[in-house]
C-alpha angles and dihedrals in degrees: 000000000000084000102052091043091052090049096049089054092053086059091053106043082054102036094049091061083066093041108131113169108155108070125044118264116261123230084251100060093029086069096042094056087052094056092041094049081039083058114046091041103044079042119127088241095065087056093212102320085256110179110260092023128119092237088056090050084057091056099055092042076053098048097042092060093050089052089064099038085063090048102248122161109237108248094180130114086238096038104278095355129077110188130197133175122220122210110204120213129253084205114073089201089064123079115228120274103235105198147115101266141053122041135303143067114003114197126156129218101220110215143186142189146219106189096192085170095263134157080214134060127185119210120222112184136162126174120245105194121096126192091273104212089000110252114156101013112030126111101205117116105200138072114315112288137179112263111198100184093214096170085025083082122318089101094060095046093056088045090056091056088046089060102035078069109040090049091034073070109042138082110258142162097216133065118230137225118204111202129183114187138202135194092046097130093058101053111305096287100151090050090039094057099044094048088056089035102030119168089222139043103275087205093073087055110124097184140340121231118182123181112205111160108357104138101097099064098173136242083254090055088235109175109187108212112188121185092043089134090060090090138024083225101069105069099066094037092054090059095037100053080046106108109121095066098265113185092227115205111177146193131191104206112102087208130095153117098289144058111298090061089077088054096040087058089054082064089260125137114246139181114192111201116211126174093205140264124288136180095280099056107132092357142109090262108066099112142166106254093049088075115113096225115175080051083054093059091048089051082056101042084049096056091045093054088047096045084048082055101053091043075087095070138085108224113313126240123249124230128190111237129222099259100244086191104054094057101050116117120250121244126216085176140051137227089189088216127126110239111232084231088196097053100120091178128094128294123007112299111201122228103193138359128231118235116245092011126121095259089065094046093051086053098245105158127192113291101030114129119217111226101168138011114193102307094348130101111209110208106163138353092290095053094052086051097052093044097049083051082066102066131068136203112296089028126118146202150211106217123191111218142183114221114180086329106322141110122236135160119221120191102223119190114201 
């Protein structure tokens, strides 16, 4: 513990020579403090930012003192940090116990706060842990190897900070609540704690953003924007606050992998931004030169816009969502193919392909999009799903396919 205070001191004695508070940041300085928060967090010396690790330690120290750079009040239960411990189960059957005592795997959620002297807060979060050297959930193949998430979720991370600044300086009627959590890769834990051991009172929640993945914004300028659905107030915001020429590909359910869900099943509205998958997700690769940072600060610019829209409003209601996930198939085979989850077309265009998987040995390539697969049409992400669910192992498939305009067949074996 010596070490990591120590360490911390040594940021902010360092950090504070560059403190700055009283004029709003510029574009300019806006994008180098995202590369150099990318960076830093996405960096070799951090390991993966898995939870309980030293490197993600380091994270939090980072992100604290950010936190204050910026002039945000701590809203921890340890000044900026709110740590839990999570026991894993020797059973498989059991879920996790996220709490404060027994052993196990300590992380800490590290949280500000802007009291503008509001009955309303919103809540802005983003994880910062990453899968460390890989282990359960990573998709990479070969020896152990660092993954730095840069994009997963490095680039939200950095986001949080951004606007942590640009609304730090603006006139608002909401206070705001600035959460990083960990734990998030491996099941929300971070999220999951602070929902049922929040530092303030939930009920004065307006909305929940949060910002995972969201540092490849495309050549088409394609934001994903999921839990739209979770209040009648979102639809017209979204195209209002949309001024800059944002691709916007959305999705009603409140529920997903990532860290909103914890807040939409406290009855809050939530939207989750994501900028799409891509072949390093999960992987070795996903560095920090390959962000798209000047698209980052659109994404940001965006939210802030959007978060300027809904000032407007009184408290938003809150709507229960069809649970996409809970009606998905279940697979007993893979394509080994990476969904473009921001294709709005029609069909599933694929955005990478696995090595060794049938995908690779049918011949389908990045960019094809499935039609059809055996009897099925697949008109959109759903019905691939449900048409993959009908196949076993040994079976195999004529797909129809478009490639640059032209229509194939592969036969794929699963």
């Amino acid at each position: 513990m010596k070490n990591r205070t120590k360490y911390y001191f040594l940021i902010l004695a360092g950090g504070l020579m560059n403190w700055s508070c009283n004029q709003a940041p510029t574009d300019a300085e806006l994008l180098t403090g995202l590369k150099d928060d990318v960076i830093f967090l996405a960096a070799d010396d951090l390991g993966g930012r898995a939870i309980g690790t030293e490197g993600e330690q380091k994270a939090a120290d980072y992100l604290a003192i950010q936190f204050e750079k910026v002039g945000l009040l701590p809203k921890g239960t340890d000044g900026f940090f709110q740590p839990f411990t999570v026991s894993k189960p020797t059973n498989p059957h059991e879920e996790a116990v996220i709490g404060t005592k027994g052993e196990g795997v300590t992380g800490r959620n590290v949280i500000g706060y802007i009291d503008n002297k509001s009955e309303h807060t919103i809540v802005i979060g983003a994880h910062f842990d990453h899968l460390g050297m890989g282990g359960q959930g990573s998709l990479h193949r070969g020896d152990s190897a660092i993954h730095n998430g840069a994009d997963d979720n490095a680039s939200g991370t950095a986001a949080l900070v951004a606007l942590a600044d640009i609304l730090k300086h603006e006139e608002h009627s909401s206070n705001f609540l600035f959460i990083a959590f960990s734990g998030e890769e491996n099941g929300l834990w971070g999220s999951n704690y602070f929902v049922k051991n929040p530092t303030i009172d939930l009920k004065t929640v307006n909305y929940m953003i949060n910002m995972d993945m969201v540092g490849r914004l495309n050549a088409e300028n394609t934001l994903a924007i999921n839990g739209v659905g979770t209040s009648p107030s979102f639809i017209s915001a979204l195209d209002i606050a949309n001024t800059d020429s944002l691709k916007l590909v959305t999705s009603e359910s409140g529920v997903g992998p990532s860290d909103h869900t914890s807040f939409y099943l406290q009855d809050l509205p939530v939207l989750h931004f994501f900028t799409g998958q891509h072949e390093d997700y999960h992987k070795p690769g996903d560095d920090s030169e390959k962000i798209n940072y000047d698209g980052l600060l659109q994404v940001i610019k965006y939210i802030d816009r959007l978060v300027d829209q809904l000032d407007a409003e009184p408290k938003l209601a809150f709507t229960k969502t069809k649970d996409s996930n809970g009606d998905s198939p279940r697979f007993t085979v893979s394509m080994g193919v990476v969904p473009d989850y921001l294709f709005d077309g029609k069909g599933m265009r694929i955005d990478g392909v696995s090595e060794d998987k049938p995908a690779q040995a049918a011949g389908l390539m990045k960019g094809d999009i499935i039609l059809q697969m055996g009897d099925s049409t697949v008109v959109d992400m759903m019905s691939y799903m449900r048409a993959l669910s009908a196949f076993q192992k040994g079976d195999s498939a004529t797909l129809s396919i478009e490639r640059e305009g032209q229509k194939l067949e592969k036969k794929v074996k699963f």
